[in-house]
N, C-alpha and C positions, 0 to 999 in steps of 0.2 A: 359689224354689219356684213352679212353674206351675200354676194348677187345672184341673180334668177335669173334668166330671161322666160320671160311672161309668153307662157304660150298661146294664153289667149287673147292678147294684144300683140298678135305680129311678131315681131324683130325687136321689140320694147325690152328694153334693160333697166330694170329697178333692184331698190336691194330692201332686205328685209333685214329685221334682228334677227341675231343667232344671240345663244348662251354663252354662257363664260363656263369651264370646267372646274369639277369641285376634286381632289383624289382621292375623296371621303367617300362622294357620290356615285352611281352611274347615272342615274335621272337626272337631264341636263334640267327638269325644274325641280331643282332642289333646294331652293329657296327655305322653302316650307319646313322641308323634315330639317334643312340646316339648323334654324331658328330654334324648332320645336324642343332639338336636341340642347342647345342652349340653355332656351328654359328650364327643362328638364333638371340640366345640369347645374343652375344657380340652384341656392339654398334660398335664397330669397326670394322667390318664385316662384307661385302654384298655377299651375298650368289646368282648369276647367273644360273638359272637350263636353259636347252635349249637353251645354249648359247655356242656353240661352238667355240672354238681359231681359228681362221684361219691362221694364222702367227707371229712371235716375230717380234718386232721390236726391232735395232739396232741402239746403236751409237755408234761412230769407233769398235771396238770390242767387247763392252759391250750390254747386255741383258738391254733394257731398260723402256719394254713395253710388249704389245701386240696388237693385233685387231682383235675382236670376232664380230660375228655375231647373233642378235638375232633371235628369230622363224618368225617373222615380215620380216627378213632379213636386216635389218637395220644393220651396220658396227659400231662397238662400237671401242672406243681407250685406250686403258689404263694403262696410267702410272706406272711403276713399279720399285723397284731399285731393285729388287729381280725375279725372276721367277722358280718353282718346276713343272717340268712336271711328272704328275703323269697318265697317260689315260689307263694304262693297258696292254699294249702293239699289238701287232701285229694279235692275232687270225682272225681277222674279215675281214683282208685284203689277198685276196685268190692270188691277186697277188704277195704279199709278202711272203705269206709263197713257192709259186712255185719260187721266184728269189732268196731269200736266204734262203732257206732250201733244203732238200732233197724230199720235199713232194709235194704230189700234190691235193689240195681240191676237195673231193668226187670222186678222183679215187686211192689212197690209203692213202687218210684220212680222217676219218667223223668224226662229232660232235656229243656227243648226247646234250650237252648244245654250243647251237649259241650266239654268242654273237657279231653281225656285228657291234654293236659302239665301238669295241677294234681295230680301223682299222687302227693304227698304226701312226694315221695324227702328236701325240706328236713327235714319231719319225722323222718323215719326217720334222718338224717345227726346231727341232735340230740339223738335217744333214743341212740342208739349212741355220742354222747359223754358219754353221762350227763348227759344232761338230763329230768327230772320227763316225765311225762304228764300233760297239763289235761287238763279237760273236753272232749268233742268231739260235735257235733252238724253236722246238716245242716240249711240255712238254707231251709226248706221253706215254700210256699206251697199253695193247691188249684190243679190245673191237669188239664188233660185231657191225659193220656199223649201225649208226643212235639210236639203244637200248644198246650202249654200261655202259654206266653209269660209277658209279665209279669203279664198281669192274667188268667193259669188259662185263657183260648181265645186264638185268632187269634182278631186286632182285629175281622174282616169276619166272624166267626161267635160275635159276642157277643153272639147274642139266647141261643145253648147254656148261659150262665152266668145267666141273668137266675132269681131266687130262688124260682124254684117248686119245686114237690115234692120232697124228697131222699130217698131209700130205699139201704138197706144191701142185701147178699144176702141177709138175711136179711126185707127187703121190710118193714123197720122205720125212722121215722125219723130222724135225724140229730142234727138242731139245726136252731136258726134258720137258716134258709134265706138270711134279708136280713140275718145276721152285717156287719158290716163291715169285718171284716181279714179278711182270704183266708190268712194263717198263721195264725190261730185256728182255722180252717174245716179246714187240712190236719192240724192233732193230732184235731178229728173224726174227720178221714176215714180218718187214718191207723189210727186203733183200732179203725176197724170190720172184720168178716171181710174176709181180703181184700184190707185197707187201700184198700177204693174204695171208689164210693158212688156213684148215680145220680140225675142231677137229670132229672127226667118230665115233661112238658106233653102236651097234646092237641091236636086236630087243630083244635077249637073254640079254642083259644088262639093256634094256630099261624096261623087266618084275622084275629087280633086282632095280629097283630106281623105279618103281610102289610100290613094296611092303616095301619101306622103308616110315616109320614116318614122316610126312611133317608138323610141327609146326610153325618152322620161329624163334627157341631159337635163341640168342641171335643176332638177327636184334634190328637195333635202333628202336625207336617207328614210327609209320606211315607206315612202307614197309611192305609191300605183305608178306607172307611167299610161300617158294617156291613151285612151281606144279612140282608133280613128276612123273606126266601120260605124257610121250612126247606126247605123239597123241592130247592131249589137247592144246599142248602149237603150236606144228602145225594146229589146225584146229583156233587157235585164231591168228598167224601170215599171213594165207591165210585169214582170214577178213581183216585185215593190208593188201592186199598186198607187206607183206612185202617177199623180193626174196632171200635173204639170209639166209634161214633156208630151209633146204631138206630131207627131206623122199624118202624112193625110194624102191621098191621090190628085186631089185639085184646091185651087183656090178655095174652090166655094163649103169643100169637105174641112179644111184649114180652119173657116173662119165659125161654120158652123161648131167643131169642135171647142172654139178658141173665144167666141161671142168679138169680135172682131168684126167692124163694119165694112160687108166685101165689097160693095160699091168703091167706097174709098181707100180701101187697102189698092185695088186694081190701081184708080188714078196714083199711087202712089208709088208704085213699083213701077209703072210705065214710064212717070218722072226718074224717080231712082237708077233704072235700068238708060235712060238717056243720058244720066248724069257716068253714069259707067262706061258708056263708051265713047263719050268726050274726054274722059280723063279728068273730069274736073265737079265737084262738090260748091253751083256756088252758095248753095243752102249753109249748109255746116262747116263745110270746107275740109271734110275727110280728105286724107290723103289716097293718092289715085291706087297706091298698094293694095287698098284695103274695098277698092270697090268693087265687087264682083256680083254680075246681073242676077236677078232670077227671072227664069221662063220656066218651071216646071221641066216634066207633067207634075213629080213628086214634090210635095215640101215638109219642111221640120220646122218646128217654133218652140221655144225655151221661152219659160214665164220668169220674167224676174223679179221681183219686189225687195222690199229694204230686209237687210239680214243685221245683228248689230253685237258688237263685243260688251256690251254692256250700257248701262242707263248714268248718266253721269249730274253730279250736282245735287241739290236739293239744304246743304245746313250753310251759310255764309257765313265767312272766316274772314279774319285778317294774314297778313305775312305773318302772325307768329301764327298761324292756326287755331288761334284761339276763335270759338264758337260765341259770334255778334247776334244781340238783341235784337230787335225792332228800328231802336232807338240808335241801332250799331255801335253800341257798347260792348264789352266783352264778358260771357256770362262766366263769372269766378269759377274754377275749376274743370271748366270743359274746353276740350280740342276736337275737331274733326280734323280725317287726313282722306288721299285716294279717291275714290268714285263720288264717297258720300259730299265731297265737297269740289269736286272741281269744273269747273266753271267757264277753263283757258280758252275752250275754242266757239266758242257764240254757238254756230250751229252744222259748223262741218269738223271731223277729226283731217291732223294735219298727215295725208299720207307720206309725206316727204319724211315725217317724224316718225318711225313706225317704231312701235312700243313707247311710246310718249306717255301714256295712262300708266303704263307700270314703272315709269321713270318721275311718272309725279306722285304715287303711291307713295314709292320707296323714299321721295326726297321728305316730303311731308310729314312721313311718320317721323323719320329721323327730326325733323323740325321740330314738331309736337313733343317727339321724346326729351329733348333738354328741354324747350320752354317750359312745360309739367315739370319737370325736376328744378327747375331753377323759381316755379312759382311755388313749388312743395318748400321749399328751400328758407326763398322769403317769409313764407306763411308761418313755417312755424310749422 
Protein backbone atom coordinates (compact mmCIF):
# COMPACT_ATOMS: atom_id res chain seq x y z
CA UNK A 1 0.00 0.00 0.00
CA UNK A 2 1.21 3.56 -1.03
CA UNK A 3 0.14 6.80 0.68
CA UNK A 4 -1.51 9.86 -0.93
CA UNK A 5 -2.55 12.76 0.58
CA UNK A 6 -6.05 13.42 -1.03
CA UNK A 7 -5.97 16.75 -2.45
CA UNK A 8 -9.25 16.91 -2.83
CA UNK A 9 -10.25 16.30 0.66
CA UNK A 10 -8.09 18.70 2.68
CA UNK A 11 -5.01 17.39 4.69
CA UNK A 12 -6.88 13.71 4.44
CA UNK A 13 -4.31 10.85 4.41
CA UNK A 14 -5.37 7.59 2.70
CA UNK A 15 -3.45 4.96 0.94
CA UNK A 16 -4.13 3.07 -2.02
CA UNK A 17 -2.61 -0.18 -3.64
CA UNK A 18 0.56 -0.01 -5.38
CA UNK A 19 2.02 -3.14 -7.52
CA UNK A 20 4.40 -5.70 -6.74
CA UNK A 21 7.56 -5.60 -9.26
CA UNK A 22 8.09 -8.35 -11.89
CA UNK A 23 12.15 -8.31 -13.49
CA UNK A 24 10.47 -9.94 -16.36
CA UNK A 25 8.11 -7.05 -16.67
CA UNK A 26 8.21 -3.20 -16.89
CA UNK A 27 4.33 -2.81 -16.84
CA UNK A 28 3.52 -2.90 -13.22
CA UNK A 29 0.17 -4.65 -14.53
CA UNK A 30 1.68 -7.50 -15.59
CA UNK A 31 -0.41 -9.79 -14.35
CA UNK A 32 -1.85 -10.68 -17.73
CA UNK A 33 1.15 -11.08 -20.08
CA UNK A 34 2.72 -12.98 -16.79
CA UNK A 35 0.11 -15.59 -16.99
CA UNK A 36 -0.33 -15.53 -20.73
CA UNK A 37 3.29 -16.34 -20.96
CA UNK A 38 2.79 -19.42 -18.87
CA UNK A 39 0.20 -20.71 -20.92
CA UNK A 40 1.85 -20.33 -23.65
CA UNK A 41 4.62 -22.06 -22.28
CA UNK A 42 2.77 -25.41 -20.77
CA UNK A 43 2.34 -28.00 -23.34
CA UNK A 44 -0.82 -28.67 -22.01
CA UNK A 45 -2.49 -25.65 -22.69
CA UNK A 46 -4.15 -24.01 -25.61
CA UNK A 47 -4.45 -20.59 -25.15
CA UNK A 48 -7.95 -19.20 -27.56
CA UNK A 49 -7.76 -15.18 -27.82
CA UNK A 50 -10.93 -13.88 -29.93
CA UNK A 51 -12.73 -16.60 -29.23
CA UNK A 52 -15.60 -16.14 -27.32
CA UNK A 53 -17.89 -18.93 -25.31
CA UNK A 54 -21.25 -18.93 -26.64
CA UNK A 55 -22.89 -21.53 -24.45
CA UNK A 56 -22.06 -24.61 -21.78
CA UNK A 57 -22.88 -27.51 -22.87
CA UNK A 58 -24.86 -30.05 -20.62
CA UNK A 59 -25.23 -33.61 -19.86
CA UNK A 60 -28.24 -34.44 -17.53
CA UNK A 61 -27.05 -32.00 -14.99
CA UNK A 62 -23.52 -31.77 -15.52
CA UNK A 63 -21.16 -28.94 -17.10
CA UNK A 64 -19.72 -30.95 -19.82
CA UNK A 65 -18.30 -28.71 -22.39
CA UNK A 66 -18.70 -25.65 -24.29
CA UNK A 67 -19.12 -24.11 -27.78
CA UNK A 68 -17.19 -20.98 -28.72
CA UNK A 69 -16.93 -19.16 -31.64
CA UNK A 70 -13.96 -18.04 -33.45
CA UNK A 71 -13.08 -14.37 -35.24
CA UNK A 72 -13.75 -16.39 -38.55
CA UNK A 73 -17.07 -17.28 -36.91
CA UNK A 74 -16.61 -20.73 -37.26
CA UNK A 75 -18.46 -22.82 -34.03
CA UNK A 76 -15.69 -24.68 -32.05
CA UNK A 77 -16.86 -27.77 -29.35
CA UNK A 78 -15.01 -28.45 -26.49
CA UNK A 79 -14.85 -30.92 -24.28
CA UNK A 80 -14.66 -30.42 -20.81
CA UNK A 81 -15.19 -32.33 -17.33
CA UNK A 82 -14.56 -29.02 -15.64
CA UNK A 83 -15.60 -25.38 -16.45
CA UNK A 84 -14.50 -21.80 -14.42
CA UNK A 85 -16.15 -18.86 -15.71
CA UNK A 86 -14.18 -16.03 -15.20
CA UNK A 87 -15.31 -12.90 -17.88
CA UNK A 88 -15.53 -10.13 -15.42
CA UNK A 89 -18.90 -9.57 -14.87
CA UNK A 90 -21.65 -7.30 -15.92
CA UNK A 91 -20.22 -3.51 -16.46
CA UNK A 92 -20.46 -3.64 -20.33
CA UNK A 93 -24.14 -4.71 -20.49
CA UNK A 94 -26.14 -1.34 -20.12
CA UNK A 95 -29.10 -3.62 -20.22
CA UNK A 96 -28.11 -5.37 -17.17
CA UNK A 97 -27.07 -3.00 -15.23
CA UNK A 98 -30.90 -1.05 -15.79
CA UNK A 99 -32.74 -4.70 -15.07
CA UNK A 100 -30.79 -5.60 -11.93
CA UNK A 101 -29.58 -2.54 -10.48
CA UNK A 102 -30.60 0.70 -9.41
CA UNK A 103 -28.86 2.48 -12.34
CA UNK A 104 -29.26 3.58 -15.24
CA UNK A 105 -26.10 4.00 -18.17
CA UNK A 106 -25.34 7.59 -18.94
CA UNK A 107 -28.16 9.08 -17.28
CA UNK A 108 -27.02 8.56 -13.62
CA UNK A 109 -24.14 6.49 -14.38
CA UNK A 110 -20.97 7.01 -16.47
CA UNK A 111 -17.59 5.50 -16.98
CA UNK A 112 -14.54 7.00 -17.18
CA UNK A 113 -12.85 3.43 -18.04
CA UNK A 114 -15.49 1.44 -20.76
CA UNK A 115 -15.03 -1.71 -20.76
CA UNK A 116 -18.05 -3.20 -23.27
CA UNK A 117 -16.55 -7.03 -23.35
CA UNK A 118 -17.51 -7.35 -19.41
CA UNK A 119 -21.07 -7.96 -20.85
CA UNK A 120 -22.10 -10.20 -18.54
CA UNK A 121 -22.58 -13.22 -21.47
CA UNK A 122 -20.50 -15.74 -18.52
CA UNK A 123 -23.43 -14.80 -16.46
CA UNK A 124 -26.07 -15.30 -18.73
CA UNK A 125 -24.29 -18.84 -19.87
CA UNK A 126 -24.79 -19.94 -16.01
CA UNK A 127 -28.24 -18.66 -15.42
CA UNK A 128 -29.18 -20.79 -18.58
CA UNK A 129 -27.59 -23.71 -17.04
CA UNK A 130 -29.48 -23.37 -14.03
CA UNK A 131 -27.57 -21.67 -11.96
CA UNK A 132 -29.04 -19.41 -8.89
CA UNK A 133 -29.04 -15.53 -9.20
CA UNK A 134 -26.82 -13.59 -6.40
CA UNK A 135 -27.05 -10.35 -5.47
CA UNK A 136 -25.89 -7.72 -8.11
CA UNK A 137 -24.62 -4.47 -7.67
CA UNK A 138 -22.43 -1.83 -9.39
CA UNK A 139 -19.17 -0.98 -7.58
CA UNK A 140 -19.78 2.76 -7.72
CA UNK A 141 -17.81 5.64 -6.48
CA UNK A 142 -18.64 9.81 -6.79
CA UNK A 143 -17.16 10.96 -9.94
CA UNK A 144 -17.78 13.73 -12.44
CA UNK A 145 -19.64 12.00 -15.63
CA UNK A 146 -17.06 10.62 -18.12
CA UNK A 147 -13.54 12.48 -16.32
CA UNK A 148 -14.37 10.76 -13.37
CA UNK A 149 -11.30 8.56 -12.56
CA UNK A 150 -10.43 6.88 -9.63
CA UNK A 151 -10.65 9.62 -7.27
CA UNK A 152 -14.30 11.10 -8.92
CA UNK A 153 -12.10 14.09 -11.37
CA UNK A 154 -8.85 14.13 -13.52
CA UNK A 155 -6.01 14.16 -11.40
CA UNK A 156 -4.96 18.03 -12.94
CA UNK A 157 -8.62 19.28 -12.12
CA UNK A 158 -8.72 18.21 -8.46
CA UNK A 159 -9.33 21.47 -7.09
CA UNK A 160 -13.41 20.39 -8.81
CA UNK A 161 -13.71 17.71 -5.94
CA UNK A 162 -12.20 19.78 -2.97
CA UNK A 163 -15.37 19.58 -0.20
CA UNK A 164 -17.12 22.67 -0.58
CA UNK A 165 -20.78 23.31 -1.03
CA UNK A 166 -22.94 20.38 -2.43
CA UNK A 167 -26.55 21.04 -3.63
CA UNK A 168 -29.09 18.58 -5.15
CA UNK A 169 -31.60 20.10 -8.02
CA UNK A 170 -33.48 20.61 -5.69
CA UNK A 171 -30.62 23.41 -4.26
CA UNK A 172 -30.64 21.37 -0.93
CA UNK A 173 -27.76 19.84 0.81
CA UNK A 174 -26.27 16.58 0.54
CA UNK A 175 -24.08 15.43 3.19
CA UNK A 176 -20.73 16.06 4.55
CA UNK A 177 -18.98 17.45 1.91
CA UNK A 178 -15.31 16.26 3.67
CA UNK A 179 -17.16 12.52 3.85
CA UNK A 180 -14.04 10.34 3.38
CA UNK A 181 -15.08 7.37 1.08
CA UNK A 182 -16.09 8.63 -2.25
CA UNK A 183 -18.52 5.24 -2.45
CA UNK A 184 -20.44 6.51 0.53
CA UNK A 185 -20.61 10.02 -1.17
CA UNK A 186 -22.11 8.18 -4.52
CA UNK A 187 -25.27 6.21 -2.60
CA UNK A 188 -25.80 10.18 -1.60
CA UNK A 189 -25.69 11.23 -4.72
CA UNK A 190 -27.18 8.61 -6.22
CA UNK A 191 -30.65 9.25 -4.21
CA UNK A 192 -30.80 12.44 -4.90
CA UNK A 193 -33.19 13.93 -8.08
CA UNK A 194 -31.39 13.02 -10.74
CA UNK A 195 -28.96 10.86 -9.06
CA UNK A 196 -26.39 14.07 -9.32
CA UNK A 197 -25.36 16.68 -7.10
CA UNK A 198 -23.26 19.77 -7.48
CA UNK A 199 -20.32 20.68 -5.61
CA UNK A 200 -20.15 25.14 -5.87
CA UNK A 201 -17.40 27.60 -4.83
CA UNK A 202 -16.88 31.22 -5.59
CA UNK A 203 -14.78 33.34 -7.43
CA UNK A 204 -13.45 34.68 -3.85
CA UNK A 205 -12.40 30.96 -3.15
CA UNK A 206 -11.29 30.29 -6.65
CA UNK A 207 -8.56 33.53 -5.97
CA UNK A 208 -7.73 31.17 -2.67
CA UNK A 209 -6.81 27.89 -4.75
CA UNK A 210 -5.15 30.29 -7.56
CA UNK A 211 -2.71 31.28 -5.07
CA UNK A 212 -2.02 28.11 -3.62
CA UNK A 213 1.28 25.81 -4.59
CA UNK A 214 0.44 23.34 -7.39
CA UNK A 215 3.26 20.57 -7.55
CA UNK A 216 1.41 17.39 -7.79
CA UNK A 217 3.35 15.91 -4.16
CA UNK A 218 2.66 12.89 -3.73
CA UNK A 219 0.64 11.79 -7.04
CA UNK A 220 1.94 8.40 -8.28
CA UNK A 221 4.34 8.85 -11.35
CA UNK A 222 2.80 9.82 -14.65
CA UNK A 223 -0.23 12.13 -13.52
CA UNK A 224 -0.67 15.65 -14.08
CA UNK A 225 -0.26 17.77 -11.05
CA UNK A 226 -3.16 19.67 -10.30
CA UNK A 227 -4.22 23.32 -12.07
CA UNK A 228 -5.32 25.60 -9.70
CA UNK A 229 -6.54 28.54 -11.92
CA UNK A 230 -10.43 27.26 -12.45
CA UNK A 231 -10.69 29.50 -15.45
CA UNK A 232 -8.02 27.45 -17.04
CA UNK A 233 -9.57 24.11 -16.28
CA UNK A 234 -13.03 25.84 -17.74
CA UNK A 235 -11.64 27.26 -20.94
CA UNK A 236 -9.75 23.47 -21.48
CA UNK A 237 -13.32 21.64 -20.66
CA UNK A 238 -15.22 24.14 -23.31
CA UNK A 239 -12.51 22.76 -25.90
CA UNK A 240 -13.84 19.12 -24.62
CA UNK A 241 -17.18 20.20 -25.05
CA UNK A 242 -17.45 18.88 -22.08
CA UNK A 243 -21.11 20.24 -20.31
CA UNK A 244 -20.69 19.25 -16.86
CA UNK A 245 -18.51 21.84 -15.63
CA UNK A 246 -20.05 25.54 -15.10
CA UNK A 247 -19.04 28.97 -14.58
CA UNK A 248 -21.58 31.54 -14.43
CA UNK A 249 -21.68 35.55 -13.29
CA UNK A 250 -24.55 35.10 -10.68
CA UNK A 251 -26.60 32.80 -8.77
CA UNK A 252 -29.44 33.07 -10.90
CA UNK A 253 -26.85 32.40 -14.39
CA UNK A 254 -25.58 29.16 -12.03
CA UNK A 255 -28.84 27.78 -11.59
CA UNK A 256 -30.29 28.47 -14.91
CA UNK A 257 -27.36 26.80 -16.47
CA UNK A 258 -27.41 24.05 -13.73
CA UNK A 259 -31.67 23.41 -13.61
CA UNK A 260 -30.93 24.04 -9.79
CA UNK A 261 -33.70 25.48 -7.89
CA UNK A 262 -32.44 29.39 -7.17
CA UNK A 263 -34.99 30.23 -4.68
CA UNK A 264 -33.59 27.48 -2.62
CA UNK A 265 -30.06 27.16 -3.48
CA UNK A 266 -30.15 31.30 -2.05
CA UNK A 267 -31.81 29.98 1.33
CA UNK A 268 -29.12 27.53 1.35
CA UNK A 269 -25.98 29.23 1.19
CA UNK A 270 -27.28 32.02 3.24
CA UNK A 271 -27.71 29.04 6.05
CA UNK A 272 -24.22 27.59 4.79
CA UNK A 273 -22.53 30.85 4.76
CA UNK A 274 -23.84 31.29 8.63
CA UNK A 275 -22.71 28.18 9.40
CA UNK A 276 -19.16 29.29 8.05
CA UNK A 277 -18.73 31.98 10.21
CA UNK A 278 -19.69 30.40 13.33
CA UNK A 279 -17.27 27.85 12.96
CA UNK A 280 -19.57 25.18 13.30
CA UNK A 281 -21.72 22.65 10.79
CA UNK A 282 -24.61 21.75 13.11
CA UNK A 283 -26.36 20.03 10.00
CA UNK A 284 -23.58 17.62 8.96
CA UNK A 285 -21.08 18.62 11.15
CA UNK A 286 -18.17 19.43 8.49
CA UNK A 287 -15.20 20.34 10.04
CA UNK A 288 -14.82 24.13 10.42
CA UNK A 289 -11.30 23.61 7.97
CA UNK A 290 -13.26 22.95 5.29
CA UNK A 291 -16.13 25.71 5.57
CA UNK A 292 -15.52 28.48 3.38
CA UNK A 293 -18.60 31.07 2.57
CA UNK A 294 -19.79 31.92 -0.93
CA UNK A 295 -20.92 35.49 -1.81
CA UNK A 296 -20.02 35.69 -5.36
CA UNK A 297 -20.22 37.90 -7.83
CA UNK A 298 -18.59 34.60 -9.70
CA UNK A 299 -19.43 30.98 -9.24
CA UNK A 300 -18.23 27.40 -10.52
CA UNK A 301 -20.33 24.08 -9.87
CA UNK A 302 -18.92 20.49 -10.74
CA UNK A 303 -21.68 17.77 -11.62
CA UNK A 304 -21.16 14.72 -9.90
CA UNK A 305 -22.98 11.33 -10.28
CA UNK A 306 -21.90 7.60 -9.70
CA UNK A 307 -18.79 6.53 -11.66
CA UNK A 308 -18.09 2.67 -10.91
CA UNK A 309 -14.93 -0.01 -11.34
CA UNK A 310 -17.14 -2.44 -12.40
CA UNK A 311 -20.65 -4.53 -11.96
CA UNK A 312 -20.28 -7.12 -9.45
CA UNK A 313 -22.30 -10.52 -8.72
CA UNK A 314 -24.72 -12.18 -10.71
CA UNK A 315 -23.78 -16.62 -10.68
CA UNK A 316 -24.18 -17.79 -6.59
CA UNK A 317 -21.28 -20.05 -5.42
CA UNK A 318 -20.38 -21.81 -2.55
CA UNK A 319 -16.81 -21.48 -0.49
CA UNK A 320 -15.50 -24.12 -3.00
CA UNK A 321 -16.77 -21.75 -5.88
CA UNK A 322 -18.67 -24.18 -7.24
CA UNK A 323 -21.80 -22.66 -9.28
CA UNK A 324 -25.31 -23.49 -6.91
CA UNK A 325 -28.76 -24.30 -8.43
CA UNK A 326 -31.99 -22.89 -7.39
CA UNK A 327 -32.32 -25.55 -5.03
CA UNK A 328 -28.53 -24.45 -3.91
CA UNK A 329 -26.94 -27.57 -4.96
CA UNK A 330 -23.99 -27.46 -6.76
CA UNK A 331 -24.11 -27.81 -10.64
CA UNK A 332 -21.46 -30.79 -11.51
CA UNK A 333 -18.53 -29.31 -13.34
CA UNK A 334 -19.08 -25.58 -13.04
CA UNK A 335 -17.17 -22.78 -10.97
CA UNK A 336 -17.47 -19.16 -11.12
CA UNK A 337 -14.60 -16.82 -9.71
CA UNK A 338 -14.19 -12.49 -9.49
CA UNK A 339 -16.88 -10.08 -10.68
CA UNK A 340 -18.99 -12.71 -11.96
CA UNK A 341 -19.67 -13.91 -8.51
CA UNK A 342 -18.92 -11.76 -5.84
CA UNK A 343 -21.37 -10.68 -3.63
CA UNK A 344 -18.83 -9.44 -0.16
CA UNK A 345 -20.03 -6.12 0.16
CA UNK A 346 -24.31 -5.78 0.14
CA UNK A 347 -24.22 -2.38 -1.46
CA UNK A 348 -21.13 -0.27 -0.89
CA UNK A 349 -17.22 -1.38 -1.89
CA UNK A 350 -15.01 -1.24 1.19
CA UNK A 351 -12.73 1.92 0.57
CA UNK A 352 -10.44 1.03 3.56
CA UNK A 353 -9.94 -2.14 1.24
CA UNK A 354 -8.68 -0.69 -1.82
CA UNK A 355 -8.07 -3.42 -4.53
CA UNK A 356 -10.29 -5.88 -2.47
CA UNK A 357 -12.24 -7.06 -6.22
CA UNK A 358 -8.82 -7.93 -7.68
CA UNK A 359 -7.73 -9.66 -4.19
CA UNK A 360 -10.96 -11.61 -4.53
CA UNK A 361 -10.48 -12.36 -8.22
CA UNK A 362 -7.25 -13.69 -7.70
CA UNK A 363 -8.06 -15.72 -4.52
CA UNK A 364 -11.18 -17.39 -6.19
CA UNK A 365 -9.70 -18.40 -9.24
CA UNK A 366 -6.77 -19.97 -7.36
CA UNK A 367 -9.85 -21.63 -5.26
CA UNK A 368 -11.77 -22.95 -8.34
CA UNK A 369 -8.41 -24.02 -9.85
CA UNK A 370 -7.66 -27.01 -7.33
CA UNK A 371 -11.43 -27.54 -6.56
CA UNK A 372 -11.87 -28.39 -10.66
CA UNK A 373 -8.79 -30.44 -10.53
CA UNK A 374 -9.62 -32.29 -7.48
CA UNK A 375 -13.29 -32.76 -8.83
CA UNK A 376 -11.71 -33.70 -12.42
CA UNK A 377 -9.65 -36.09 -10.26
CA UNK A 378 -12.55 -37.80 -8.41
CA UNK A 379 -14.67 -38.03 -11.54
CA UNK A 380 -12.60 -39.92 -13.54
Amino acid sequence: FGQINDSSEGVRTRYLHAFAQHPDYEDQFYACALLTDRVKANKNARLFLETPVKRLVMTGNAVTGLIAEDKTGKEIEVKAKAVIIATGGFMGSPEMIRKYTSYTYKKDLFFTYEMPNMSGDGIRMAWDAGAARSEMMMDVYKGMPIYGGPEGVRMDWAILARPNLMVNLAGERVMNEACADRHFMANAIHRQPGGCAFLIFDSTIADIYRSQKSDGGGLPPGFAAPINDIDKIVAEAKKLNYPYLFAAESLDDLCRQTGIDLNALKTTIAEYNSFCKAGNDPIFYKDASHLLPLYGPGYYAAQFCCDAFGGLGGIKINYKTEVLNNTLKPIPGLYAVGSDANTMYEDTYPEYLSGNTTGFAYTTGLIAAKNAAEYIHVSG
